[in-house]
C-alpha positions, 0 to 999 in steps of 0.5 A: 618530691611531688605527690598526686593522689587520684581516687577511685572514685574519680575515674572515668567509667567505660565499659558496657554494661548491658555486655557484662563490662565495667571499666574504670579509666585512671587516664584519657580514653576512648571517648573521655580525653581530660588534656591534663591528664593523658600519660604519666612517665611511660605509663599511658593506661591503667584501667580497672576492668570488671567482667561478668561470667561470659563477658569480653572484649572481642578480636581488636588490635594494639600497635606499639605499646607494652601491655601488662595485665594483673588479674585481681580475681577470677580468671582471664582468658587471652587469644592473640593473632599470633597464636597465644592462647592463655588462661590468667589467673592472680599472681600470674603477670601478664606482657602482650608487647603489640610491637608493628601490630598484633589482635587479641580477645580477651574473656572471663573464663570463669564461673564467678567475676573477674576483676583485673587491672590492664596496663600500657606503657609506651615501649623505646623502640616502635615497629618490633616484633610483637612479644608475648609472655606469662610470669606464674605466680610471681614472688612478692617483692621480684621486680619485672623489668619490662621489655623494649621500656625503662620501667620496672613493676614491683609487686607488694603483697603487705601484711598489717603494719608491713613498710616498704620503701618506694623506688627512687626513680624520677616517676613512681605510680602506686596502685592499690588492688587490695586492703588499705595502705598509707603514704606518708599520711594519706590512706590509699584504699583499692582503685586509689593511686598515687603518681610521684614525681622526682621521689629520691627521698625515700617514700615508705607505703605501709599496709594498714590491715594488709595491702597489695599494690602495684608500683611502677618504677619509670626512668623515661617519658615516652619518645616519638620519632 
């Protein structure tokens, strides 16, 4: 198994600050594009974004790709062409399947700050109908098995000195979002991720003083064409 750790500190930083929005990249984006470090299984985003009271991403359009949403804290507002319009709150999952094209805004609809994490994956199937649903509060440990992809997302909510086993899938990516956790010995603390390859032996996360992370379980790379 091999074992790639990316730090917090180390992503990109976007966003707009002067509009409210800090945004951490943990792949190429936008203006930053590093060639070795474009997708990893299916996943192709993971930004760590971070709205003011007020703040937002106004109309933009997606095509061909799956993307899921994990708010942290506060409350996220979705408006899409299709004519969702939904509020997010922690523990809620979030999937905008953009299939042949679908726009949407995106806003903090509350008082105090909003922290999510925004993922996208590249789906099995291009040109489909764009899909939309919400999961509430979602139970510790309930895998997601991500439409049109071959990808699952667990959650794990960890209490101090709580172990669970990882998936065994030929790609593996950890996010913490919250508290501190350890893989094997190395700590992983809020924005740190761990990408693994090939992990068939059994890898263990356990929380140290409590811990939430994201793990995506991926069996495929992305297939175009």
């Amino acid at each position: 198994m091999a074992q790639v750790v990316w730090r917090a500190e180390d992503r990109y930083r976007g966003g707009d600050a002067e509009a409210g929005i800090e945004t951490r990249h943990a792949f190429s984006f936008s203006g930053f594009y590093d060639p070795d470090n474009v997708a990893f299984g299916l996943l192709v985003a993971c930004n760590e974004e971070r709205l003011a009271p007020g703040a937002g991403f106004a109309e933009h359009p997606h095509r061909d790709v799956e993307i899921v949403t994990w708010v942290i804290e506060g409350e996220l507002a979705h408006r899409d062409s299709a004519g969702n319009e939904t509020v997010i709150r922690p523990g809620d999952i979030q999937r905008l399947g953009a299939g042949s094209g679908v726009r949407h805004t995106e806003r903090n609809a509350g008082e105090g700050p909003l922290r999510f994490v925004q993922m996208w994956l590249v789906p099995g199937a291009f040109g489909t109908a764009p899909e939309y649903e919400v999961v509430r509060g979602i139970a510790d440990n309930t895998p997601f098995a991500l439409p049109r992809t071959e990808a699952v997302l667990h959650i794990r909510r960890l209490a101090d000195g709580e172990r669970t086993a990882l998936p065994r899938a030929p790609f593996v990516h950890v996010h913490v979002t919250r508290g501190r956790a350890l893989l094997g010995g190395t700590e992983l603390r809020p924005g740190d991720a761990a990408r693994l390859t090939g992990s068939e032996d059994g890898a263990v996360l356990r929380a140290e003083g409590g811990a939430e992370a994201l793990v995506w379980e991926m069996h495929a790379e992305p297939r175009y064409g």
